[in-house]
N, C-alpha and C positions, 0 to 999 in steps of 0.2 A: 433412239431417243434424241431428241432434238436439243440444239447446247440454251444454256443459260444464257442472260446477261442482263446490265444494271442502265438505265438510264437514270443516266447526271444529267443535274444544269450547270448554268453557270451565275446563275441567281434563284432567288426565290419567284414562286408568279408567273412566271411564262412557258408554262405550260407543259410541263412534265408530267401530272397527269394524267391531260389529255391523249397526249403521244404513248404512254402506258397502255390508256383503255385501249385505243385504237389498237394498239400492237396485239394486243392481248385477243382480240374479237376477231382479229383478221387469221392470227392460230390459231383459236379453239374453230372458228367456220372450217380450218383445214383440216379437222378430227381431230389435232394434239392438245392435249391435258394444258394449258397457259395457265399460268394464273400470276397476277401482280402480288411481288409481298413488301410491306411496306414496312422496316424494319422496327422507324419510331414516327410517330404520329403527335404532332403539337397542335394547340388548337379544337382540341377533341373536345367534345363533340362537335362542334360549329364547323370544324376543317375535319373531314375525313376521307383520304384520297382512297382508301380501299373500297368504301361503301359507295362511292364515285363509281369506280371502275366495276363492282358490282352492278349498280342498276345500269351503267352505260352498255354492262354487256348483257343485263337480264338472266344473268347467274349468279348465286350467292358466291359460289363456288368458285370466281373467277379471281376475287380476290383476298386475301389475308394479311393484317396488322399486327404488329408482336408488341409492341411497346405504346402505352397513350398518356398525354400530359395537358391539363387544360390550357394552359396560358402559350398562346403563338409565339415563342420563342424557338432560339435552337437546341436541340434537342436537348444537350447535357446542362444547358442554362436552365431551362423549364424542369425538366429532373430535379437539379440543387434545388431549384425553388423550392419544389414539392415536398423535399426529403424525401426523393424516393432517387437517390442517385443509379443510374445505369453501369451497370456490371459490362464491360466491353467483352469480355470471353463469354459471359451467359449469352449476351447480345448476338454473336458471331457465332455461336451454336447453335442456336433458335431456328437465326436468319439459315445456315448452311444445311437443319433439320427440314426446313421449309422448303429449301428447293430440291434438296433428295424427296422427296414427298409430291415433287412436283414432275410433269412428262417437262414440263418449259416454263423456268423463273425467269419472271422481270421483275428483280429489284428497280423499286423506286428511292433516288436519294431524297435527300430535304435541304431544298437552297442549293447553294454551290457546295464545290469541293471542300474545301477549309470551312464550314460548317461544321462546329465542336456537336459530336454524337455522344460522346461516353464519359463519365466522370473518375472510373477505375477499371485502369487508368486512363487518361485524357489521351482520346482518340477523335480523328475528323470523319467527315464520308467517307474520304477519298480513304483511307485509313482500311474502311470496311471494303471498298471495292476492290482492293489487293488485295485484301486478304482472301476476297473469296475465290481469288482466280478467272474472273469471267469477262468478259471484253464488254466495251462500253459505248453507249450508244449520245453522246451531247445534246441536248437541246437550248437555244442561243433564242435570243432577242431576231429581230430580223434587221434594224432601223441601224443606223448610226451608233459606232460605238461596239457592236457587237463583234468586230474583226479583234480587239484586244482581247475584249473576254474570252471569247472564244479560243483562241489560238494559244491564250495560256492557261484556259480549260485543258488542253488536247496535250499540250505540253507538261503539266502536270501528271497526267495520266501516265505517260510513256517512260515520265521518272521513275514509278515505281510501279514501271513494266505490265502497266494496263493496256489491253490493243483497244485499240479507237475504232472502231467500227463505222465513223462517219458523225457529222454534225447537221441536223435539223433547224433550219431557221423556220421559224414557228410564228406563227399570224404573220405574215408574208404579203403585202399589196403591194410591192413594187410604185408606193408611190412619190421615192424619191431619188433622185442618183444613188447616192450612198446604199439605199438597199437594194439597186436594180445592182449593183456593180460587186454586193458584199459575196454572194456566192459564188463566182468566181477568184476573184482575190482570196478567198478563204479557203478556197481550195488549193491556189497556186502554197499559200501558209502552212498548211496542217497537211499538205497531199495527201488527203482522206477525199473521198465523198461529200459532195453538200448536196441538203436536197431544200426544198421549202414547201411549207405548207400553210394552206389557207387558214382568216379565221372562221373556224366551227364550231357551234354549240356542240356539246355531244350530252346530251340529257337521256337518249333512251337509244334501245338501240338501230332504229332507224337514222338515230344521225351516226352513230358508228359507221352504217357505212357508208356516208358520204365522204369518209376522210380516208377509209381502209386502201381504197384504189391507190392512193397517193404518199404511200408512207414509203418509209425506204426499205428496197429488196433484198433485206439480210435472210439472205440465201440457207449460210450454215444453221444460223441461230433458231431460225422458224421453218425447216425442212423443205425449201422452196429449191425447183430445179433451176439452175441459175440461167440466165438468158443468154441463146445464142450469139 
């Protein structure tokens, strides 16, 4: 069985998602059961990242949502609104039923790390991603700015004994110093892995794999022999 794990960002927007569907399309093509699960979903119906990752990858079955809130807020904010506050232990049962059920979970978070997810008790992402045990995968801006976020992304994580698996700088066009030089320095920062990726629509799944080639080689996590 191949291991689980969770992509975080380190804001909302930039593309967590995407980097999901990809991951997700690139193991089920290698035979293994992937599927995105998407703990809490705000925004619903207008935002929905699993139904996203569903048609990206032309399986229903690729991805699942446990929790949905209409108004685009963070998760346990849109909850109180609702009156329908989130149970953090039902939450964290659901999510860890979800990936026993699954050959390979990729948790999708919502926003950054300190994005409040649960109202009982008041719990963040980063909260859920310890607790489940799974190493974690960043996704960062690419531009200017992104070495702070990022590097207190990764440092967050390792607080409370998450392994980083690497940082993703996501729409990536090297069209300025700052961003031709961020992956580098980001790496000398976090001594993780950086990789970058281009911008791609990913609407069906022919553009899945124009982006699949390019993602990063987690070897353990999606049963890949690692390179000589």
């Amino acid at each position: 069985m191949s291991g689980h794990l969770a992509v975080v960002g380190t804001d909302t927007g930039i593309g967590k998602t995407v980097v999901t569907a990809a991951l997700v399309a690139r193991v089920r093509e290698r035979g293994v059961g992937a599927r995105a699960i998407k703990p809490a979903q705000t925004g619903y119906p207008e935002d929905d990242d699993a139904a996203f990752v569903s048609e990206a990858c032309g399986e229903s079955t690729a991805a699942k949502r446990l929790r949905t809130f209409g108004e685009p807020l963070a998760p346990a904010v849109a909850a109180r609104r609702a009156d329908e506050p989130i149970s953090y232990d039902s939450l964290l049962a659901d999510t860890r039923a979800a990936l026993d059920e699954s050959e390979m979970g990729i948790v999708e978070g919502a926003g950054g790390l300190r994005v409040p997810l649960s109202n009982d008790p008041r719990k963040d992402i980063v909260d859920l991603v310890a607790d489940l045990d799974v190493p974690a995968l960043v996704v960062a801006r690419s531009g200017l700015g992104t070495l702070n976020h990022s590097a207190l992304t990764a440092e967050a994580l390792r607080r409370r004994g998450v392994p980083v698996l690497g940082v993703v700088l996501n729409r990536y066009t090297a069209a300025s110093v700052a961003e031709r030089s961020n992956p580098d320095e980001l790496e000398r920062m976090t001594d993780r892995p950086v990789w970058t990726l281009p911008e791609v629509e990913l609407e069906t799944p022919a553009d899945v794999e124009k982006l699949t080639d390019e993602l990063p080689p987690l070897h353990r996590q999606m049963g890949e022999e690692p390179p000589v």
